[in-house]
C-alpha positions as CSV (number, residue, x, y, z in Angstrom):
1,X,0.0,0.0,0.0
2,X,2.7,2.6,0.9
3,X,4.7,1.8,-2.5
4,X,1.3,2.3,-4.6
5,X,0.7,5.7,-2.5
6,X,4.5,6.5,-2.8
7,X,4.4,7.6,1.0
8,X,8.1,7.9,2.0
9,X,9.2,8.4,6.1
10,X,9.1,11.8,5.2
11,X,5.5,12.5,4.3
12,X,4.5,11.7,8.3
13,X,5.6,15.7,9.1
14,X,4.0,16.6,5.5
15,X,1.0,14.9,6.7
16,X,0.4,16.3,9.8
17,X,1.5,19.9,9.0
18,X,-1.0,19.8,5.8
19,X,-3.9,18.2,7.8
20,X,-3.6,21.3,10.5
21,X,-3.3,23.5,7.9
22,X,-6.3,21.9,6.3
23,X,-8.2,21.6,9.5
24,X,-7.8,25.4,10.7
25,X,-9.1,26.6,7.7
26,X,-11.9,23.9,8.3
27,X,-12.9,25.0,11.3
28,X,-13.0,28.6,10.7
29,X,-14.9,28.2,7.6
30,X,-17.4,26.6,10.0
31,X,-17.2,29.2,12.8
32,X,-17.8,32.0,10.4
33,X,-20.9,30.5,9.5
34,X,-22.7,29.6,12.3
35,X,-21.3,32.3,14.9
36,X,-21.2,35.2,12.3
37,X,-23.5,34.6,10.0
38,X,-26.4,32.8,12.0
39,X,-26.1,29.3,9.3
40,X,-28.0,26.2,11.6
41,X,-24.9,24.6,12.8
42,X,-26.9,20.9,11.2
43,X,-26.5,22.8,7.8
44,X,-23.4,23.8,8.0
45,X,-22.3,20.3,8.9
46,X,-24.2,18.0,6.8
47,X,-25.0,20.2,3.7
48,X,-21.6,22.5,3.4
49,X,-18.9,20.6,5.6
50,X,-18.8,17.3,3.6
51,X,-18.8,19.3,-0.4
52,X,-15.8,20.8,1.5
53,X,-13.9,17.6,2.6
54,X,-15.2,16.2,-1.3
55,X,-13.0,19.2,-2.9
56,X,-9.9,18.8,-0.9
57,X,-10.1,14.9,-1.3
58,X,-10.4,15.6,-5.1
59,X,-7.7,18.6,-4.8
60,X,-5.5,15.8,-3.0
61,X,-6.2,13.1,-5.6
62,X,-5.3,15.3,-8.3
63,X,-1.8,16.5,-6.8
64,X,-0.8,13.1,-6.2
65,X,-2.3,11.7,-9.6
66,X,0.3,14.5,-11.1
67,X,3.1,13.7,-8.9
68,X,3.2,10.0,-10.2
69,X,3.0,11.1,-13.6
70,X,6.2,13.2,-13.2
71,X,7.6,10.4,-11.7
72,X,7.0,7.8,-14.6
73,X,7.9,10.6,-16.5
74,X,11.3,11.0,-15.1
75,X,12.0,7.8,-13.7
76,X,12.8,9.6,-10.2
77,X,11.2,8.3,-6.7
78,X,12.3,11.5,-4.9
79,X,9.1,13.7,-6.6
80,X,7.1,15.3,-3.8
81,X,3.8,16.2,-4.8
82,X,2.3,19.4,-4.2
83,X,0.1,20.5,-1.2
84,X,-3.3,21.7,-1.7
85,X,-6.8,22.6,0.4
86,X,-9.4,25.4,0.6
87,X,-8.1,29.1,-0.4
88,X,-8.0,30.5,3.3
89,X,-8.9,34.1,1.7
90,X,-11.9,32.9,-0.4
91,X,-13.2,31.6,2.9
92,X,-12.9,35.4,4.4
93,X,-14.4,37.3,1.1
94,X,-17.3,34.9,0.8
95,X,-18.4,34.8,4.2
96,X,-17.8,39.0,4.6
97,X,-18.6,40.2,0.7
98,X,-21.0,37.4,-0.4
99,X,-23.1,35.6,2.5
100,X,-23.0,38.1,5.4
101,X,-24.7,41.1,3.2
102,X,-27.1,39.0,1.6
103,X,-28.3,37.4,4.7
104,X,-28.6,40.6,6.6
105,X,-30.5,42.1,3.2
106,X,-33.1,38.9,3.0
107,X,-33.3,37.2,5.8
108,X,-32.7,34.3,4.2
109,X,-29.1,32.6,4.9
110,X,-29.8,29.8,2.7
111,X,-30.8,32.3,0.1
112,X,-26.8,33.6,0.5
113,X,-25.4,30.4,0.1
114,X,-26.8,29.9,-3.3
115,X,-25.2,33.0,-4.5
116,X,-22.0,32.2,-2.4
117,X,-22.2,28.6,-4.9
118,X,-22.9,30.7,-7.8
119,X,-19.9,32.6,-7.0
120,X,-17.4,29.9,-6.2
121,X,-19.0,28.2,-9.5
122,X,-17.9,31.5,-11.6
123,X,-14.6,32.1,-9.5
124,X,-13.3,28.7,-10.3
125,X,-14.0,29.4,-13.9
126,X,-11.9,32.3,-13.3
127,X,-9.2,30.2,-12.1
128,X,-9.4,27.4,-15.2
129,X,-8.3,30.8,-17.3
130,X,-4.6,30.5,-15.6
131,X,-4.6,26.9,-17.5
132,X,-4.3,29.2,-20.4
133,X,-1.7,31.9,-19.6
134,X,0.0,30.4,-17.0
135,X,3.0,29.0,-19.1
136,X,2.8,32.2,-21.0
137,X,3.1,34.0,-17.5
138,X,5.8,31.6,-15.9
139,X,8.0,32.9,-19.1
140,X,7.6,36.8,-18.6
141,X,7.7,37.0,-15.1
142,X,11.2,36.2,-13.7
143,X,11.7,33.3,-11.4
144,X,13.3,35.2,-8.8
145,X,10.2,37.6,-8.8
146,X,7.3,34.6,-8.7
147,X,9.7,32.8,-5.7
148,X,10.4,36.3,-4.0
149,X,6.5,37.3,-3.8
150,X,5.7,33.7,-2.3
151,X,8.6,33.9,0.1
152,X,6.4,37.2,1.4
153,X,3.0,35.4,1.6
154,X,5.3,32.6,3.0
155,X,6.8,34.8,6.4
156,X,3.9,36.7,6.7
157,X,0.9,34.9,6.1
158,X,1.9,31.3,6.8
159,X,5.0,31.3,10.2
160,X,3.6,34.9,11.1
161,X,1.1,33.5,12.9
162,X,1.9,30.6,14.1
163,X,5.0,31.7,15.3
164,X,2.7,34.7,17.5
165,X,0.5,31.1,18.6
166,X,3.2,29.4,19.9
167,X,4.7,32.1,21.8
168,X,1.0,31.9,23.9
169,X,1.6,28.9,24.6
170,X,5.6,28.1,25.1
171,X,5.4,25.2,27.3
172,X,4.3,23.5,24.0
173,X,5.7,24.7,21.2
174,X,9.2,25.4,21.9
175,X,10.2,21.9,22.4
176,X,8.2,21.3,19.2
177,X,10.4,24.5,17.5
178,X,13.4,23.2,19.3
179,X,12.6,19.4,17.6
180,X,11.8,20.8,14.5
181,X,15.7,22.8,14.8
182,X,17.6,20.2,15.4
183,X,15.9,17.5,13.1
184,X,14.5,19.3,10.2
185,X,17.7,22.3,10.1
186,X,20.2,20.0,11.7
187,X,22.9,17.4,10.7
188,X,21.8,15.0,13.4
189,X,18.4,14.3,14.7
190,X,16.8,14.1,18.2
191,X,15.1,10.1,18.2
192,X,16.2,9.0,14.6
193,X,14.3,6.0,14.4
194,X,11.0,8.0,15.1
195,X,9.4,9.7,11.9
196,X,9.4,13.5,13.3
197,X,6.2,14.1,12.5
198,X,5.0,11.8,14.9
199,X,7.5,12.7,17.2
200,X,6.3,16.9,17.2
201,X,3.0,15.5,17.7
202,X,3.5,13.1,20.3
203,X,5.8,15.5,22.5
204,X,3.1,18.4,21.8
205,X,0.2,16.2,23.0
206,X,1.8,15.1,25.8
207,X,2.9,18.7,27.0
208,X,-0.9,19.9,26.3
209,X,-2.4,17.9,28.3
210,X,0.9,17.6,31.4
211,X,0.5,21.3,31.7
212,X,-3.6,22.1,31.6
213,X,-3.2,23.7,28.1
214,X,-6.0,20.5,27.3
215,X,-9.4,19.1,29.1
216,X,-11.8,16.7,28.9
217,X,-14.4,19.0,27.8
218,X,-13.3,19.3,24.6
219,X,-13.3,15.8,23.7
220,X,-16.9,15.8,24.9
221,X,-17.9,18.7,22.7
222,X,-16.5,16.5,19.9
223,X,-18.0,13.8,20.5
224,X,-21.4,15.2,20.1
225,X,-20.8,16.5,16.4
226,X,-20.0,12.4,15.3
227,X,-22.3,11.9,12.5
228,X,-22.2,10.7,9.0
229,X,-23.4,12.9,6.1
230,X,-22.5,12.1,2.7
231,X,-22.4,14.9,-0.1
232,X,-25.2,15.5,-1.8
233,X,-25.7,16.8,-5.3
234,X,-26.5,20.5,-4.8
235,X,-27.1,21.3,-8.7
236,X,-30.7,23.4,-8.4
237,X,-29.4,25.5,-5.1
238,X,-25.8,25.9,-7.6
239,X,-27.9,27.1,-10.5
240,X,-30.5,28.9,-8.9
241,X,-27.7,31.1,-7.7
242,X,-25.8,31.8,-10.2
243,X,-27.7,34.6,-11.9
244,X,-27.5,36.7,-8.7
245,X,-23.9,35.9,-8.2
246,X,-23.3,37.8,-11.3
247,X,-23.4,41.5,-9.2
248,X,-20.5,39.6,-6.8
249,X,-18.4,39.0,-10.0
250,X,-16.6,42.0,-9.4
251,X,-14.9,40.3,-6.2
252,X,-14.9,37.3,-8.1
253,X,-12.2,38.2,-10.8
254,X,-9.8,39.3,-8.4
255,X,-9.7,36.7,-6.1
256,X,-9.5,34.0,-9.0
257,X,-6.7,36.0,-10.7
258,X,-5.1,35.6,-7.3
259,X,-5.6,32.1,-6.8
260,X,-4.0,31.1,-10.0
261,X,-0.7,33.7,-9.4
262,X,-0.6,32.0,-6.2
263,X,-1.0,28.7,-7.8
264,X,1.8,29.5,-10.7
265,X,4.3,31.0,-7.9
266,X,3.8,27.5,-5.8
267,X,4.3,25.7,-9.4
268,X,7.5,27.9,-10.0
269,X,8.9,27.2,-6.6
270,X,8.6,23.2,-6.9
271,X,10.1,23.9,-10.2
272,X,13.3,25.6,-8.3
273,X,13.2,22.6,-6.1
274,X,13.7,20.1,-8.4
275,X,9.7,19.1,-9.5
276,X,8.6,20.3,-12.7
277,X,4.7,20.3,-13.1
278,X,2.8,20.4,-16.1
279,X,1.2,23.9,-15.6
280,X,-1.8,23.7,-17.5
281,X,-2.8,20.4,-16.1
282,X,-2.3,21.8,-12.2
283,X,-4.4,25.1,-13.0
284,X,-7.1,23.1,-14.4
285,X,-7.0,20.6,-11.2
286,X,-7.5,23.9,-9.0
287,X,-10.2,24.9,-11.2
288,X,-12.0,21.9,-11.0
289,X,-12.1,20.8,-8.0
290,X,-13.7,24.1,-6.9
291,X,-16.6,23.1,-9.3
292,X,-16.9,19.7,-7.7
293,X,-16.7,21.3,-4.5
294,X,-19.5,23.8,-5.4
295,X,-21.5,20.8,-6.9
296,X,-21.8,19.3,-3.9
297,X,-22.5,22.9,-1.9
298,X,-19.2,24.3,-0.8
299,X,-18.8,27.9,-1.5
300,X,-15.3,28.1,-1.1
301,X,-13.1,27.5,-4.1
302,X,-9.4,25.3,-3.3
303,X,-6.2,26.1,-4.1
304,X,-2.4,24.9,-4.4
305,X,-0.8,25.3,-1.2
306,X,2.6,27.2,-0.3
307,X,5.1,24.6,1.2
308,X,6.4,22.2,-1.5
309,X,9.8,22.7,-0.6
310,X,9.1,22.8,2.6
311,X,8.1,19.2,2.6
312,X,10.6,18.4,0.0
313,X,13.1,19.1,2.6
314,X,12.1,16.8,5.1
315,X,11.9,13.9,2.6
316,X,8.3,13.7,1.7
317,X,6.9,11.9,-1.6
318,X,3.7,12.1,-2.8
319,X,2.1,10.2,-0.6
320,X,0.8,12.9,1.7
321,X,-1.5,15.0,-0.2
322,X,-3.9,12.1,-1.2
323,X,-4.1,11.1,3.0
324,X,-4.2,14.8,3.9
325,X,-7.3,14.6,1.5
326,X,-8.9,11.5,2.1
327,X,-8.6,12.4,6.0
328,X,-10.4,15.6,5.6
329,X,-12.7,14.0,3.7
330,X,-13.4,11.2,6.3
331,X,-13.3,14.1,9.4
332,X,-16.3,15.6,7.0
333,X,-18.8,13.0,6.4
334,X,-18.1,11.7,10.3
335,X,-18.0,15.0,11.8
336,X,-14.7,13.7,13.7
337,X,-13.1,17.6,13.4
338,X,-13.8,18.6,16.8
339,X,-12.8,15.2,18.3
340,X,-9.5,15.8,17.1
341,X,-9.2,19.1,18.5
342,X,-9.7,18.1,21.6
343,X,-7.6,15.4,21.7
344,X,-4.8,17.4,19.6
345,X,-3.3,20.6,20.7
346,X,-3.0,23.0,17.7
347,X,-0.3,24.5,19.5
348,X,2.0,21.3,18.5
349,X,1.5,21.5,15.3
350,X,1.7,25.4,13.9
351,X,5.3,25.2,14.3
352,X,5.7,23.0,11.8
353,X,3.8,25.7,9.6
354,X,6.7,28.7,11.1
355,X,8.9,25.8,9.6
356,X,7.6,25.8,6.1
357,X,7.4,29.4,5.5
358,X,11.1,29.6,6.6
359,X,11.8,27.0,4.1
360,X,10.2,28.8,1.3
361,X,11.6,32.2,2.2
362,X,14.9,30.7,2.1
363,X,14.4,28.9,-1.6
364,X,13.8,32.5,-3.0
365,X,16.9,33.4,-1.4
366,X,19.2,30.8,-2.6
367,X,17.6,30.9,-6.1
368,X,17.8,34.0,-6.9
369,X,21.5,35.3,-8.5
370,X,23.3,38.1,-6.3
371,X,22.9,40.8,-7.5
372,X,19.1,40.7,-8.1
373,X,19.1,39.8,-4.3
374,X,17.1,43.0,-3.1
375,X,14.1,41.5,-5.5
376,X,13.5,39.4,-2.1
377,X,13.2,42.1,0.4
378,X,11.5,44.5,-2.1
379,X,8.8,42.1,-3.0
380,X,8.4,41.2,1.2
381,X,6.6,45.1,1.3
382,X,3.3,44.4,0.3
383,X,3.0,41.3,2.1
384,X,4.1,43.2,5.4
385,X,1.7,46.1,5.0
386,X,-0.9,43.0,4.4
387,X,-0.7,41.4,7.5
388,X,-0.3,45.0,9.3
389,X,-3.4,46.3,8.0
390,X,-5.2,43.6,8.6
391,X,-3.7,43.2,12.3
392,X,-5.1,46.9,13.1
393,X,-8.2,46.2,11.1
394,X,-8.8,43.0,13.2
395,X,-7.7,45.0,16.5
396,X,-10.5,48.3,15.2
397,X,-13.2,45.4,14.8
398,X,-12.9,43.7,18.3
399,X,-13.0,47.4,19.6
400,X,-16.2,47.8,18.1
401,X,-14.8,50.4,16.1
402,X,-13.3,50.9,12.4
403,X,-10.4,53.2,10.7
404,X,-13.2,55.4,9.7
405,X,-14.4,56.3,12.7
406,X,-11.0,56.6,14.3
407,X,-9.8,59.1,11.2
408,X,-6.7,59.4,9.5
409,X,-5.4,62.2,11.7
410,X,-5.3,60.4,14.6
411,X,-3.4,57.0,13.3
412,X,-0.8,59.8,11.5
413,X,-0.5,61.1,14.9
414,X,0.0,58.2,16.5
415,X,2.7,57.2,13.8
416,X,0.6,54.9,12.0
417,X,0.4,55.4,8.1
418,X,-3.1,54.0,7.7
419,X,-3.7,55.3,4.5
420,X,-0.4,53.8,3.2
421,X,-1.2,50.2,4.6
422,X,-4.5,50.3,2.8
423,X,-2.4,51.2,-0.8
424,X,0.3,49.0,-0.5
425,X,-1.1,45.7,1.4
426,X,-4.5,46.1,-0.7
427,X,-3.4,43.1,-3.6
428,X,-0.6,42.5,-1.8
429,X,-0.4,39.2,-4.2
430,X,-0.3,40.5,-7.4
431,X,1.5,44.1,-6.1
432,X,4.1,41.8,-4.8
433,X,5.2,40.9,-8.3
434,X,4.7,44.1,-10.3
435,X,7.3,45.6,-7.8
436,X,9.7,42.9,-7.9
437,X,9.3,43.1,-11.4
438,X,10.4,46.8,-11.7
439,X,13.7,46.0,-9.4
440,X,14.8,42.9,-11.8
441,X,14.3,44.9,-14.9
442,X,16.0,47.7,-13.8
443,X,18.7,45.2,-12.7
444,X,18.8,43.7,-16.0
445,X,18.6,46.8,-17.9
446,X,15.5,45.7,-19.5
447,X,13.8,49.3,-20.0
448,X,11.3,48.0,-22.4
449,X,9.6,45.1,-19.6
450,X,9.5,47.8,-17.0
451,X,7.7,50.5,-18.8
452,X,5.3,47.2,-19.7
453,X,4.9,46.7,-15.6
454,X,4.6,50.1,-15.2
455,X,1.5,50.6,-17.6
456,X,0.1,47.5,-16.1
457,X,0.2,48.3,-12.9
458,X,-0.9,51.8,-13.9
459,X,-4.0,49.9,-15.4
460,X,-4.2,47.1,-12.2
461,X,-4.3,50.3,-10.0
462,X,-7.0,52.3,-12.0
463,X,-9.7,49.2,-12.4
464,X,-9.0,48.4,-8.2
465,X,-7.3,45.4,-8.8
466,X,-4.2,46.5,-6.9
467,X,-3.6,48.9,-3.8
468,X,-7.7,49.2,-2.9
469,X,-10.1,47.9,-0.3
470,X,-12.6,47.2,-3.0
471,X,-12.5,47.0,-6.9
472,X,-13.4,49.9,-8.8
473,X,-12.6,52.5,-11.3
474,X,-10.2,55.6,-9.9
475,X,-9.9,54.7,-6.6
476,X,-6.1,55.3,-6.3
477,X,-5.3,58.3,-9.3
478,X,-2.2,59.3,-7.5
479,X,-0.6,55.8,-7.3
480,X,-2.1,55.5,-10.8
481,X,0.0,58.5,-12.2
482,X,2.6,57.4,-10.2
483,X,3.1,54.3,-11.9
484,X,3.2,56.5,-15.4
485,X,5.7,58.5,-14.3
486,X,7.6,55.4,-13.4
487,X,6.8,54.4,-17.5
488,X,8.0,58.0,-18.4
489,X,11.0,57.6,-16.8
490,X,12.1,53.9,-18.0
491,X,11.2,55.3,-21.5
492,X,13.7,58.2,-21.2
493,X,16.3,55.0,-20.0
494,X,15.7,53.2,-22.5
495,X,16.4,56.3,-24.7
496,X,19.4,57.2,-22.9
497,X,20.5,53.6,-23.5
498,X,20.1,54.1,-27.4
499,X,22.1,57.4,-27.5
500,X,24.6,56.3,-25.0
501,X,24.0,58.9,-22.9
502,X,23.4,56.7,-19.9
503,X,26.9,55.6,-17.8
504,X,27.5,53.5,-14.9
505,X,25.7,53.3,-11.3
506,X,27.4,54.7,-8.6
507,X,26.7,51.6,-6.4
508,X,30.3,49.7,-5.9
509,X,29.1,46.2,-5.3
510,X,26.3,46.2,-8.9
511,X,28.5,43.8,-10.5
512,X,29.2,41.0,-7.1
């Protein structure tokens, strides 16, 4: 069985550092919707929860299905397939942009999740566009660019937090960081004849539950949600919701232009490691698992997962994505999510996601050549204004106030550029690359490409796609002129460069 999966030692961490990715996003798509929104909890869990677990099963199935191919392919056994599950910002816009508004409009919160169906149904097909372009965008976008911009998302949005998580609770996790240090960056492991994934969870459990961090309670609550529900067919309430999706489409074609950038950056980066996937066929697996998913009533559209070389490094095959899948899959139908949790202290496993984001930060820095090195710090901007504006956003809410209301006097007062967060960490994923873009073709000397990103980003700034809250025509006319001036001025380079007029930087260490 574990030759016909191609599971490898190394896909035990994988596993477990997938499935708690997997399971986080799980559970919050299910608080959101029966705390926020008001959803039955019995809906959420027998209608939505298992066309969830179907579309990461189905996500999983294709990953590995690829990751054998390449291996007949090439004839290696060290492939290691890529990760996958539910697109943690989907879950966030459909909930807040979709559902919530619609609910509080109607009345009706089964109403809103026809339309959020509709609009996962027309956001995937948004996403099977990448299947398209995506080769032709993997060749005009530098590697060091589409590595750098993940190595952002990477720090800040996957070992940020987790990293914050385990320092609230410290008794667990840094013996699990401490493991992870010595076995995973290390020469010589802690217990080598125990697969560390087992170990981190064994040693986290075990300190979860020695120091009170665990009780009994919550393996009670979890037992009560044990049930089987089966996904069920969902075609009229998919259909019947589609028509009013269409005003949400707005959202929609960001968010899927998103996915499948984030999608080609993960494909890139396995690439750098060492797996080279077939592009088209993983942007049409994205794209259709999200339709199966919204077949069979989950709103929220999947997506390739950051990590690949993260799991690479610890030896994993291609094995684990298919388990991670199945597993959600089973927790689904069974309701067996909260039984876990309360068995299983989160705490042990998000350092294994501070791990992975390490990992990939680290691949953009290795890969890319010296002196386009400042690509990778450049691109980190917009992800860090990301997760600061939406730490203070976060922080306004539970105050039971917003930026609004505070005014932009009082955060410039305070020392906090509120106004700038909002430009620069507003499409933080796509802003990420047009600026890392502008510092490699300026590097290169590639006038041409960068007045091209320039008038793009110009363009991406104008419709709303980049640097604003909300999509929209002339949201943002001084960053918009502001990228033309930037054209203007690569233009007068690339003039310069023709007449010879331009000479050498006055930076000493250009050519290292």
């Amino acid at each position: 069985m574990a030759q016909l999966l191609g599971w490898k030692k190394g896909d035990w961490g994988a596993y477990f550092g997938l499935l708690a990715n997997n399971l986080t996003n799980f559970f919050t798509m299910a608080g959101l919707l029966i705390f926020t929104v008001g959803m039955p909890a019995e809906f959420v869990y027998k209608r939505i929860a298992p066309g969830f677990g179907l579309a990461i099963f189905t996500a999983g199935f294709f990953y590995w299905y690829a990751g054998k191919n390449l291996m007949k392919k090439t004839g290696r056994t060290d492939v290691t397939a890529l990760p996958s599950g539910p697109s943690a910002p989907s879950i966030f816009i459909v909930v807040f942009m979709v559902i919530m508004p619609i609910a509080k409009s109607t009345g009706d919160v089964y109403y809103a999740w026809r339309v959020a169906l509709g609009w996962c149904f027309l956001e995937a097909l948004i996403e099977l566009s990448g299947a398209f372009i995506g080769d032709w965008l993997r060749r005009i976008i530098p590697r060091s660019v589409l590595l750098s911009a993940l190595s952002g998302l990477g720090l800040l949005l996957l070992a940020m937090n987790p990293i914050l998580q385990s320092f609230e609770a410290p008794y667990v996790a840094f013996v699990v960081i401490a493991v992870i240090f010595i076995n995973w960056f290390g020469k010589k492991a802690v217990f080598p004849k125990i697969p560390t994934g087992f170990l981190i969870l064994a040693i986290g459990t075990v300190l979860a539950w020695l120091f009170g961090q665990m009780d009994a309670s919550g393996i009670t609550e979890g037992l009560k949600q044990i049930g089987f529900s089966f996904p069920i067919p969902q075609f009229g309430d998919l259909f019947k919701g589609i028509s009013p999706a269409m005003v949400f489409l707005i959202s929609a074609i960001p968010l899927g232009v998103t996915n499948f950038i984030f999608t080609l950056e993960n494909i890139e980066s396995a690439s750098a490691a060492g797996d080279d996937f077939n592009v088209r066929n993983i942007m049409l697996a994205n794209g259709i698992s999200s339709i199966i998913g919204s077949f069979f009533g989950c709103p929220f559209p999947t997506t390739v997962y950051i990590g690949h070389p993260g799991w690479k490094s610890i030896g994993a095959g291609i094995g684990y994505t298919l388990v991670t899948g199945f597993t959600v899959f089973i927790i689904s139908i069974l309701g067996l999510g909260g039984l876990f949790l309360g068995i299983i202290p989160l705490s042990a496993v998000f350092p294994i996601l501070f791990y992975v984001g390490i990992v990939v930060a680290r691949q953009a820095a290795n890969e890319t050549p010296k002196i386009e090195l400042p690509v990778v710090f450049v691109s980190l901007f917009p992800w860090i204004a990301n997760w600061a504006l939406t730490l203070v956003n976060n922080t306004l809410s539970a105050a039971g106030t917003n930026a609004g209301q505070v005014g932009l006097e009082a955060f410039t007062k305070a020392g906090v550029y509120h106004r700038g967060l909002v430009a620069l960490g507003s499409g933080a994923p796509i802003s990420s690359i047009v600026w890392g873009c502008l510092v490699v073709f300026a590097i290169r000397n590639d006038s041409v490409k960068a007045i091209i990103t320039a008038v793009t980003a110009a363009a991406l700034t104008y419709t709303g796609v980049i640097h604003s809250p909300g999509v929209g025509f002339g949201l943002q006319p001084e960053i918009t002129v502001g990228y033309l001036l930037i054209a203007g001025l690569f233009a007068y380079k690339f003039f310069a460069d023709k007449k010879g007029l331009a000479g050498e930087t006055d930076m000493p260490d250009q050519t290292a």
